[in-house]
C-alpha positions in Angstrom: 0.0 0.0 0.0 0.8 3.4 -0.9 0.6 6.1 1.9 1.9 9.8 2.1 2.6 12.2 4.7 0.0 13.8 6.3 1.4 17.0 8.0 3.4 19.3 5.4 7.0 20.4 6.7 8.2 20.7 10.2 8.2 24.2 11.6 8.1 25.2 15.7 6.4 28.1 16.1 7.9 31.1 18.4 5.1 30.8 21.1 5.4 33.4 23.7 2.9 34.1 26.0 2.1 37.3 27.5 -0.6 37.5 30.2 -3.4 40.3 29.9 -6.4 40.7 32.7 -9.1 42.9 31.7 -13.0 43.2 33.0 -14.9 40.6 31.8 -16.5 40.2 35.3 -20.0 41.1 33.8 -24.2 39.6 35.3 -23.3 35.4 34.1 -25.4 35.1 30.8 -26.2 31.4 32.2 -28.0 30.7 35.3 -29.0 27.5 36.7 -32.2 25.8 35.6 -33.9 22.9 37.4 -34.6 20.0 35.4 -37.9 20.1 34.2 -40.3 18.2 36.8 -42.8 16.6 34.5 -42.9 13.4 33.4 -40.4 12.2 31.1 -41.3 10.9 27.8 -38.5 10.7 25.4 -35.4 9.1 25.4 -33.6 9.7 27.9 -36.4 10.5 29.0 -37.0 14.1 28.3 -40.5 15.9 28.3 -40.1 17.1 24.7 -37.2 16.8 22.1 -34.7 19.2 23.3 -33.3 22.2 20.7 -30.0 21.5 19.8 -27.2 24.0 19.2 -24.0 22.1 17.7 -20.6 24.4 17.9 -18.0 23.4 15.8 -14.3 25.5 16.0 -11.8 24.9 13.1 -8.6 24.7 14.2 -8.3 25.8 17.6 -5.6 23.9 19.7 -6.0 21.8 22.7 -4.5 24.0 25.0 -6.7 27.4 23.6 -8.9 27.3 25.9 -9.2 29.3 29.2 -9.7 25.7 31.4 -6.9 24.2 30.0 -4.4 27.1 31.7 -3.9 29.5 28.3 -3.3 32.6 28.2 -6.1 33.0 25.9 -9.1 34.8 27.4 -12.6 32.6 26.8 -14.4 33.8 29.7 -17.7 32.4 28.1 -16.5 28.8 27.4 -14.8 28.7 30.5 -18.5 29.6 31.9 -20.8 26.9 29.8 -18.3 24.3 30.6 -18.0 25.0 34.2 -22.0 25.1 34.8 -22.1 21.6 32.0 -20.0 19.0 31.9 -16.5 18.6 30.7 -15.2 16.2 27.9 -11.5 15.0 29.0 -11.0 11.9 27.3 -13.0 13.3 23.8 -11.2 12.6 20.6 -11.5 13.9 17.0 -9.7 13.4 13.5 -6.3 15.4 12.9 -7.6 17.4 9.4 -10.8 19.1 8.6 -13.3 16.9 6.2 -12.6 13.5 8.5 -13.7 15.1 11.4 -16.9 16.9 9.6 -17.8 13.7 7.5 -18.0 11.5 10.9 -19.6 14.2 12.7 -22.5 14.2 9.7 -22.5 10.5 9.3 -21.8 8.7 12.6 -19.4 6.3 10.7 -15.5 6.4 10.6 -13.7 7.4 7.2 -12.5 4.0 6.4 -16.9 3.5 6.0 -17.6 6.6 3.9 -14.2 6.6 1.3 -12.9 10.1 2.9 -9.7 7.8 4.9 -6.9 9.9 3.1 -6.4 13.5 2.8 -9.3 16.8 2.9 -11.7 17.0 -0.2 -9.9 19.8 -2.3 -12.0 22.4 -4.2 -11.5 21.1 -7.3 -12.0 17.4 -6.9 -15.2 16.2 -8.2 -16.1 14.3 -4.4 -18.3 15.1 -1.5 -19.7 13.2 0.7 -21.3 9.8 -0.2 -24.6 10.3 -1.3 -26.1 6.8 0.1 -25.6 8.3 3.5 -28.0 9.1 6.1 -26.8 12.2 7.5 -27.6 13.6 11.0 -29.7 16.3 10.2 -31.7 14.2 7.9 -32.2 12.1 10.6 -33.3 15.1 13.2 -35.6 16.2 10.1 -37.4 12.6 10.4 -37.8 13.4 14.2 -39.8 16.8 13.7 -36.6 19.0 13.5 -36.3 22.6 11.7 -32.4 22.2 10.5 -29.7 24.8 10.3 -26.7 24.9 9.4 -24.5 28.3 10.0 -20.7 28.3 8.6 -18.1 26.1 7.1 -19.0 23.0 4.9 -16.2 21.2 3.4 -17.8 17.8 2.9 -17.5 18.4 -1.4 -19.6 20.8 -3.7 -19.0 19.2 -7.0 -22.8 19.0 -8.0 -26.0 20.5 -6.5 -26.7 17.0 -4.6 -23.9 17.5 -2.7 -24.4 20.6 -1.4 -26.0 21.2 2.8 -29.3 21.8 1.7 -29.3 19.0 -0.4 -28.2 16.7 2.8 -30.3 17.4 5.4 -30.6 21.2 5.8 -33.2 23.7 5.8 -30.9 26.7 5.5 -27.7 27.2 5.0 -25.3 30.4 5.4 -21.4 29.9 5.1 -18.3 28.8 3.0 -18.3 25.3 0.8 -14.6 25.2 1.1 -12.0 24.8 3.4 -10.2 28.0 4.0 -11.4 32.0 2.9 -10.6 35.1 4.0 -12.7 36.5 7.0 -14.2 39.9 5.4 -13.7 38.6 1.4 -14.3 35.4 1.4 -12.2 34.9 -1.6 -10.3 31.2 -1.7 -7.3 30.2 -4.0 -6.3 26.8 -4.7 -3.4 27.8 -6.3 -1.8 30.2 -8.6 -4.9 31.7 -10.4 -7.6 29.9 -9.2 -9.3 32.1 -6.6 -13.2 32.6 -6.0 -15.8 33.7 -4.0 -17.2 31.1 -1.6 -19.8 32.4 0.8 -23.6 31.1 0.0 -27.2 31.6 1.4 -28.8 28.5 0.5 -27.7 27.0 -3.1 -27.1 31.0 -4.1 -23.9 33.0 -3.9 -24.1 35.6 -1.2 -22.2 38.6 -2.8 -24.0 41.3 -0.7 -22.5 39.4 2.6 -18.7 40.3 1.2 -16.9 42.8 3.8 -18.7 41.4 6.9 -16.5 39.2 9.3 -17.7 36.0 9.1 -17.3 35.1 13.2 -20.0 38.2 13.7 -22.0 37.1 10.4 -22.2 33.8 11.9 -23.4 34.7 15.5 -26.1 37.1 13.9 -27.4 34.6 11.2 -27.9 31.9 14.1 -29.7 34.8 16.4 -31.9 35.5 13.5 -32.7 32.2 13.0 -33.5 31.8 17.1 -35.6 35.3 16.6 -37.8 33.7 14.1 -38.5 30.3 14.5 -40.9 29.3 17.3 -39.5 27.9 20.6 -42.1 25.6 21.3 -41.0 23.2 18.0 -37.8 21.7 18.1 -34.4 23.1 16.1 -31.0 21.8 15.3 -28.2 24.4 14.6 -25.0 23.5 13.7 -22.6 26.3 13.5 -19.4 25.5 11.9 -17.3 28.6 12.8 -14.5 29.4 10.3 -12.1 30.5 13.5 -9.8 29.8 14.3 -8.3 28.8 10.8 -6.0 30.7 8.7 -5.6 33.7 7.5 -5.1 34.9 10.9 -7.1 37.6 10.7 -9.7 39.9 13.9 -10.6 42.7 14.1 -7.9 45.6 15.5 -9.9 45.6 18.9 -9.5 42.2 19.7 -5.5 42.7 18.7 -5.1 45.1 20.7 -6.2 43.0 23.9 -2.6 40.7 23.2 -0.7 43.8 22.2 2.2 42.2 24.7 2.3 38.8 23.2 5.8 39.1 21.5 4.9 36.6 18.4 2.4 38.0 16.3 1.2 34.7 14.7 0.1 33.6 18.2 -1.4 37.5 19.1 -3.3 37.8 16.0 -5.3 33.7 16.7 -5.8 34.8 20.4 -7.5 37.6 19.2 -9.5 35.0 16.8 -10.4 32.8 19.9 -11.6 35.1 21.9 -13.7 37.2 19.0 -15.2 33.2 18.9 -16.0 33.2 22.8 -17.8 36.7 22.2 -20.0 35.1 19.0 -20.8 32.5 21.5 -22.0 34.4 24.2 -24.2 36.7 21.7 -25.4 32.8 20.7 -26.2 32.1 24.3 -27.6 34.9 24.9 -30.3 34.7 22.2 -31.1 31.3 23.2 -32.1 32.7 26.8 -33.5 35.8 25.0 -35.9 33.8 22.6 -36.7 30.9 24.9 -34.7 28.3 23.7 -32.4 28.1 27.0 -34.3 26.3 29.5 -34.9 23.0 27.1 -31.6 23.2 25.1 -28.5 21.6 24.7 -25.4 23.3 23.5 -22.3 21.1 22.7 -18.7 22.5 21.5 -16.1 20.7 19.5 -13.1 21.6 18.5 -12.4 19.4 14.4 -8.8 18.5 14.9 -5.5 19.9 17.1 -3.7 23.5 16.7 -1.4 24.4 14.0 1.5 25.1 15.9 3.1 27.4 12.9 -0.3 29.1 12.7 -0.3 30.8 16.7 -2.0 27.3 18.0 -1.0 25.8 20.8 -1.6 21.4 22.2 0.7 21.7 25.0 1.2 19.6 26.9 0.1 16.6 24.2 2.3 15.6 21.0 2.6 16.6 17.6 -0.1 19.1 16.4 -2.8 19.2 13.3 -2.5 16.4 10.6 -0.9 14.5 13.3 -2.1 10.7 15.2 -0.5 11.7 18.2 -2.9 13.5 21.1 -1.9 17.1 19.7 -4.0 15.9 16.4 -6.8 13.9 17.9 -7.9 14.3 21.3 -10.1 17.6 21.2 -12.1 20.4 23.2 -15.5 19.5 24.1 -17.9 19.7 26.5 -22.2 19.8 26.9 -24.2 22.1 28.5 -28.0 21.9 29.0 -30.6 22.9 31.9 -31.0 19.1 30.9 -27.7 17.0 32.5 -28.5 15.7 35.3 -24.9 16.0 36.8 -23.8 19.0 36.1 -20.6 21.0 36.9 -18.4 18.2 36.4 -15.6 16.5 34.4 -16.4 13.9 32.3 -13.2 10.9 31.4 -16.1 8.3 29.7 -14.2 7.6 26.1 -16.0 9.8 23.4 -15.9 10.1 19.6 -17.1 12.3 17.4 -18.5 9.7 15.6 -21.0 9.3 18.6 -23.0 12.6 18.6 -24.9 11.1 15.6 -26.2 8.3 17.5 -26.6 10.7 21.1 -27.9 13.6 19.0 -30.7 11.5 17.3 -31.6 9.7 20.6 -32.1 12.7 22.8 -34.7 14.0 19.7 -36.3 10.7 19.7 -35.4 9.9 16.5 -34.8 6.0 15.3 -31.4 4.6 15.2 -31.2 1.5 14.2 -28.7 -1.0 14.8 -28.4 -2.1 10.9 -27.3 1.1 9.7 -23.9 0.1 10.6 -23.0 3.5 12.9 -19.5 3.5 14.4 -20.7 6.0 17.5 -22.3 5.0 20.3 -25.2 7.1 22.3 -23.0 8.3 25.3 -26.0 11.0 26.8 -26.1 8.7 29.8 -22.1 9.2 30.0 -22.4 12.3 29.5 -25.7 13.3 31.9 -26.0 10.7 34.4 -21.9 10.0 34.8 -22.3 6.4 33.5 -19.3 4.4 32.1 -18.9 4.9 28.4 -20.2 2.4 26.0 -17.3 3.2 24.1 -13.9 0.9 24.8 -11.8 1.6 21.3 -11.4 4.3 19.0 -10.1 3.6 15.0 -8.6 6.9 14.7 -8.2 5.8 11.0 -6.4 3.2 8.4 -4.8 5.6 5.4 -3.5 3.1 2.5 -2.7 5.9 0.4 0.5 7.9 2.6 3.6 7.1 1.5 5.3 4.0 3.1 7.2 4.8 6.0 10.8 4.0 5.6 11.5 1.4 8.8 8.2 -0.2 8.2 7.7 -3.7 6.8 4.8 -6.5 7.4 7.7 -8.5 9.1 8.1 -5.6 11.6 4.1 -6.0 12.4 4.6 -9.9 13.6 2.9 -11.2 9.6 -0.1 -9.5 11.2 0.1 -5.6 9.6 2.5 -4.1 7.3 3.9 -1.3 10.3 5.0 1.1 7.1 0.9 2.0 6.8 -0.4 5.0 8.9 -2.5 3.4 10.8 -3.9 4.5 14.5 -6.0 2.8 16.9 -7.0 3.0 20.5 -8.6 0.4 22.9 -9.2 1.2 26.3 -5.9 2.7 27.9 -4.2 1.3 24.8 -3.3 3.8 22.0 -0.9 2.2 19.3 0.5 4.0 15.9 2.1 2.6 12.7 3.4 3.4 9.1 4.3 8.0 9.7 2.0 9.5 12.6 3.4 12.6 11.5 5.2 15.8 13.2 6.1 14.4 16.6 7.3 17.2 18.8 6.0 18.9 22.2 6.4 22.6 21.7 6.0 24.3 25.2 4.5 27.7 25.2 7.1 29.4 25.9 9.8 27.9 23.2 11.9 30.1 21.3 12.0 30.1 17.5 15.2 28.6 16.7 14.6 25.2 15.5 14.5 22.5 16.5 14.4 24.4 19.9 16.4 22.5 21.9 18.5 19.0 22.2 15.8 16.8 23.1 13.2 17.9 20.5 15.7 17.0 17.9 16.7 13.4 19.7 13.0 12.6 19.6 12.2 13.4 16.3 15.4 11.5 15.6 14.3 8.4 16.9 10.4 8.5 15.4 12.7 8.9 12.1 13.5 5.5 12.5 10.5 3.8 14.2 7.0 2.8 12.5 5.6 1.4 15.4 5.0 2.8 18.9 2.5 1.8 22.1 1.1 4.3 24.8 -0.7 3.8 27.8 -2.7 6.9 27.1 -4.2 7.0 30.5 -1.3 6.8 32.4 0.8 8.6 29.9 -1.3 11.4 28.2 1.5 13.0 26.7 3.2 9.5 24.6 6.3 10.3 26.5 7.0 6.5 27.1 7.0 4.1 24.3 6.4 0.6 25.4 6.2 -1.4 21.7 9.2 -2.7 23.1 7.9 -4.2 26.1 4.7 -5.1 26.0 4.6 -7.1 22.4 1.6 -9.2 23.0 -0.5 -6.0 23.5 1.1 -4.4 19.7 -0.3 -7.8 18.3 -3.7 -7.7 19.6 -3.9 -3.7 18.7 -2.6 -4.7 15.2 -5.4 -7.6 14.6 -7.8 -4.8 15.6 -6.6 -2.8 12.7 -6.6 -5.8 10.4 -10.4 -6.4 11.3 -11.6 -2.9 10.8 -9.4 -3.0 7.6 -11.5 -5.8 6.5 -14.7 -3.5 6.5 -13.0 -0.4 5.0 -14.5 0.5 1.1 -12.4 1.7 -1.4 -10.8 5.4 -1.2 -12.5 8.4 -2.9 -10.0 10.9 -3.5 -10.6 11.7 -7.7 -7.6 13.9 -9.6 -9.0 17.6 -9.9 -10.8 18.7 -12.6 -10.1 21.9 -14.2 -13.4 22.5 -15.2 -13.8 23.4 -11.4 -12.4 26.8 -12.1 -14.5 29.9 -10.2 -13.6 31.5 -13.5 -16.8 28.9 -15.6 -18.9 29.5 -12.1 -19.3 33.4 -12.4 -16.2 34.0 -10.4 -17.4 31.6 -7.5 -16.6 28.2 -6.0 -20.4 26.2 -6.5 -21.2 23.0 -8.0 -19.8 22.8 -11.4 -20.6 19.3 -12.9 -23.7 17.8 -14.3 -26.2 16.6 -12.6 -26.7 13.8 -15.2 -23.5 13.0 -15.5 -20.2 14.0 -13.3 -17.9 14.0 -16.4 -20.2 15.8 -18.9 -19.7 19.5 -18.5 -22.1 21.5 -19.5 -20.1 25.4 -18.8 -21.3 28.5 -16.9 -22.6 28.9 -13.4 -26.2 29.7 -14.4 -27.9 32.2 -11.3 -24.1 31.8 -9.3 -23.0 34.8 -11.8 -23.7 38.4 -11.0 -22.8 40.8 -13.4 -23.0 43.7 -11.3 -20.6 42.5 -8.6 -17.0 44.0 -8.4 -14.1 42.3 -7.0 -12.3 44.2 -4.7 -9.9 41.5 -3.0 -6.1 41.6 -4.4 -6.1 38.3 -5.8 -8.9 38.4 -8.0 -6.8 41.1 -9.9 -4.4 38.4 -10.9 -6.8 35.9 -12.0 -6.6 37.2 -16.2 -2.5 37.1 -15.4 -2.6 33.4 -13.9 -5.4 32.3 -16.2 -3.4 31.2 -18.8 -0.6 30.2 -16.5 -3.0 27.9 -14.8 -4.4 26.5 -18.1 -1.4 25.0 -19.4 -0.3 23.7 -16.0 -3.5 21.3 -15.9 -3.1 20.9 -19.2 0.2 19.4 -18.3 -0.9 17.4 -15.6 -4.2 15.6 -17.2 
C-alpha cells in the first residue's frame, strides 16, 4: 500500500505568551435551571425533544482554551463548561473533512471513502450520497435544521451541497479556508473565488462582513424567528480559528504584549469566537430556547502550531495521530444533565454525537445502519461508564510507506509502514508516519529545532514505524512501550486488520479543471452535471452576477494566472 505524509514540513512556532487581565466580570449570561419536573417521555427520557445548538471550531488547539491554563481569554466557554460538563477523554480526526464527515454521518472514514487527505476544491467528491446524515435524521424526528458556517464535505454537484443533505438553511463557506471579510479562496496560482452562499445561491452582498459576527447574527436571527415551542437543530461551523489569521484591531489590541504575532493575532481570533458564542447564548435565553436546550462544543482536529495554536502539553499538532491531532475540546451544556458541573473521562468520539444527537430528539437509530458511535448521553448526563472501549482513529492506505516499516516488523499480522492508529481502552498504538512528533512548550523560542531533546525525539520517530502508549497513564506519549509489551502491539494490530477488513475503497478523484471559479461566475459552487459528473455542461447559471466587483487583491491576478493555470492542468491531465 501506498501512503503519504499527512502533515506538510516541520516548523516550531515562536510561542510566547504574554498575560493580559481585563474586566470581563460582567451579570453570568447562564444561570442555573432545574430539570424540568414533569414526566419524562422521550429518550432519555426528556418531556419534549430538546433544541440542539452544535458548535464546531476549526482549528483551535487543545490547550486554547481558558480551562486548559492559556493565556487566551474565553471567559464564556470557561462559563458553559464549568455550569455543563466537561469532555476530557474526547477525541477527533487530525484534518478538517474527516472530522466533519463522521460528525455528519456517525461512521469512521474507512466506511464513507474520505480515509486519506481533505476534499480539495477542485475534486469532483463530497460526501457519499447513500448516506444518512444527522440532520436528515433530526428532520425525520420533527426537526427545523440549520446549518451556520463552514462545509467542506465536497460541492462538485448540487446533490452534494448542505441543503441538499439534510438542511433547511444554509449560510457559510463550501470550502476549506477564505478570507474572513472577502471570502475569496485560492487553490493555487490563479484559481481564486468567492465562496460564501445563502442557501444554493452566492451571497455577494455578505462580502466585507466578518464572518465570526455574520455567523453569530445569522444563528440569532434564525432563534428570533423560528418558534420555541417546536424543536431546532443548529450546527454552527465557525471558520475560526483557521487561517488567514485575521480579527478585528480591537480584539489585537487585547494581546498587544504577546511578542509573536502569529500567536497575538489567533488569540484575538479565539476570543472574537468566545464573544460570537456568548451573543449565541444569549439569544437562546433571550428567545426561549435556553431552558430546554442543549449546546455542545467541538473543536475538528488539534492547533497548528506554525499558525499561533498551541496542544501543550500533548504531542505533535494538526495532521498529526498523536494527542496534539486527535484528542479535542469539548464539552455539553443543558438545563437538561443531570450531573452538572463536572468533568467527564467516559471515552468519546465524534462519531458518537450522531447516535446521542438523534436519541435525545427521539429519533430511530437502528442498529443495521452500521453506525460506528455510540449514544454516550447517559455518560455524558448521568456519569455512566462509556459504552465506548476503542477508538479507530483511521487506516490511510494511500500515505507514502514509512521507511523502517515492513509486514515482518508488524509480527505477519500488519505491514507497520501503513499509517494506521487505533486506541482500545488505555491502549493507543500508531504505525506506518504519525506525523510531526514534537512537544512545543508555550514558551519555546524560534530557533529550531528548539532545543536538544526535541531534535533526539524526532530523531528516533525517524526510524520507528511502530509505537504503544498507555494513554491513561501517559497522556503525553512520552514512554513508548512497543518494546515491552509485544503481545499488547499484536492484539492492537489484529484490531486494525479487522476494521481494515470492513473499510470501502478510497475516494479521492484527480481535480478537474473544469472546477475553475472563472466557468462558475467568479465563485466556488457546484460545477458538474447533474446527469453526468464527467459531462460538462459550462457556466454557473444564477451563481454569476454581473453587477458584482471584485475588490480583494487576488482576483486582480486571476486574467495574469489564467493562462498560467491552463497550461499547468493541461500538463498534468
Amino acid at each position: 500500500m501506498a501512503v503519504y505524509a499527512l502533515t506538510g514540513f516541520s516548523l516550531v512556532s515562536l510561542l510566547s505568551f504574554g498575560y493580559l487581565s481585563w474586566d470581563w466580570m460582567k451579570p453570568s449570561l447562564v444561570t442555573d435551571v432545574s430539570m424540568d419536573p414533569m414526566e419524562k417521555l422521550l429518550p432519555p427520557a426528556f418531556s419534549r425533544p430538546p433544541h440542539i445548538i452544535f458548535i464546531l471550531t476549526d482549528d483551535q488547539g487543545y490547550h486554547d482554551i481558558g480551562y486548559h491554563d492559556s493565556d487566551i481569554q474565553t471567559p464564556m466557554l470557561d462559563r458553559l463548561a464549568a455550569e455543563g460538563v466537561k469532555l476530557e477523554n474526547y477525541y477527533i480526526q487530525p484534518i478538517c473533512t474527516p472530522s466533519r464527515s463522521q460528525l455528519i454521518t456517525g461512521r469512521y472514514q474507512i466506511h464513507t471513502g474520505l480515509q486519506h487527505s481533505i476534499i480539495r476544491p477542485r475534486q469532483p467528491n463530497c460526501l457519499p450520497l447513500d448516506q444518512v446524515t444527522l440532520p436528515q435524521k433530526l428532520q425525520e424526528a420533527g426537526y427545523s435544521t440549520h446549518m451556520v458556517g463552514k462545509w467542506h464535505l465536497g460541492f462538485y454537484k448540487k446533490e452534494c451541497l448542505p441543503t441538499r443533505r439534510g438542511f433547511d438553511t444554509f449560510l457559510g463557506s463550501l470550502t476549506g479556508n477564505v478570507d474572513y471579510y472577502t471570502y475569496d479562496n485560492c487553490d493555487g496560482p490563479g484559481v481564486c473565488g468567492y465562496d460564501l452562499h445563502e442557501g444554493e445561491n452566492v451571497a455577494w452582498d455578505q462580502s466585507g462582513k466578518y464572518s465570526t459576527f455574520l455567523y453569530a447574527q445569522r444563528v440569532s436571527k434564525i432563534l428570533a424567528t423560528h418558534n420555541p415551542k417546536e424543536p431546532i437543530f443548529i450546527y454552527v461551523a465557525f471558520q475560526a480559528v483557521h487561517t488567514p489569521l485575521q480579527s478585528p484591531k480591537e480584539y489585537i489590541y487585547r494581546y498587544r504584549s504577546m511578542g509573536n504575532v502569529a500567536r497575538r493575532k489567533y488569540a484575538a481570533m479565539v476570543t472574537c469566537m468566545d464573544e460570537a458564542v456568548r451573543n449565541i447564548t444569549w439569544a437562546l435565553k433571550k428567545y426561549g430556547y435556553y431552558d430546554n436546550s442543549v449546546i455542545v462544543f467541538s473543536t475538528d482536529n488539534g492547533g497548528q502550531t506554525f499558525s499561533g495554536g498551541s496542544n501543550w502539553p500533548l504531542r505533535g499538532r494538526k495532521g498529526t495521530y498523536w494527542e496534539g491531532g486527535v484528542r479535542g475540546i469539548g464539552f455539553v451544556h443543558s438545563p437538561l444533565i443531570k450531573r452538572k458541573r463536572r468533568t467527564s473521562w467516559a471515552l468519546a468520539h465524534i462519531t458518537d454525537w450522531y447516535p446521542t444527537l438523534v436519541t435525545l430528539a427521539g429519533g430511530n437509530v437502528s442498529e443495521a445502519e452500521g453506525l460506528d458511535g455510540y449514544n454516550v448521553w447517559p455518560a455524558i448526563s448521568e456519569g455512566k461508564e462509556s459504552p465506548r472501549t476503542e477508538i479507530l482513529h483511521n487506516i490511510d492506505p494511500l500515505y507514502n510507506h514509512a521507511k523502517h516499516g515492513s509486514l515482518e516488523g508488524g509480527f505477519g499480522i500488519w505491514n507497520t509502514a501503513v499509517q494506521a492508529s487505533i486506541r482500545v481502552r488505555e491502549w493507543k498504538l500508531l504505525t506506518g508516519d504519525p506525523g510531526y512528533s514534537d512537544w512545543i512548550p508555550p514558551q519555546m523560542l524560534t530557533n529550531f529545532p528548539g532545543s536538544w531533546w526535541n531534535l533526539e525525539r524526532l530523531t528516533d520517530s525517524v526510524r520507528k514505524s511502530v509505537w504503544l502508549f498507555n494513554i491513561t497513564a501517559d497522556p503525553y506519549e512520552r514512554h513508548d512501550l512497543s518494546g515491552q509489551r509485544p503481545d499488547v502491539v499484536r492484539a492492537l494490530l489484529k484490531r486494525l486488520v479487522h476494521y481494515n477488513r470492513t473499510a470501502i475503497p478510497v475516494r479521492y478523484p484527480a481535480e478537474n479543471p473544469r472546477a475553475h471559479p472563472d466557468f462558475n461566475g467568479g465563485a466556488w459552487g457546484p460545477w458538474a452535471s447533474e446527469e453526468e459528473v464527467e459531462d460538462w455542461e459550462g457556466g454557473g447559471g444564477p451563481l454569476r452576477n454581473k453587477n458584482k466587483k471584485k475588490k480583494c487583491k487576488i482576483c486582480k491576478l486571476r486574467s495574469f494566472f489564467r493562462k498560467l493555470n491552463t497550461r499547468l492542468m493541461s500538463n498534468r491531465i
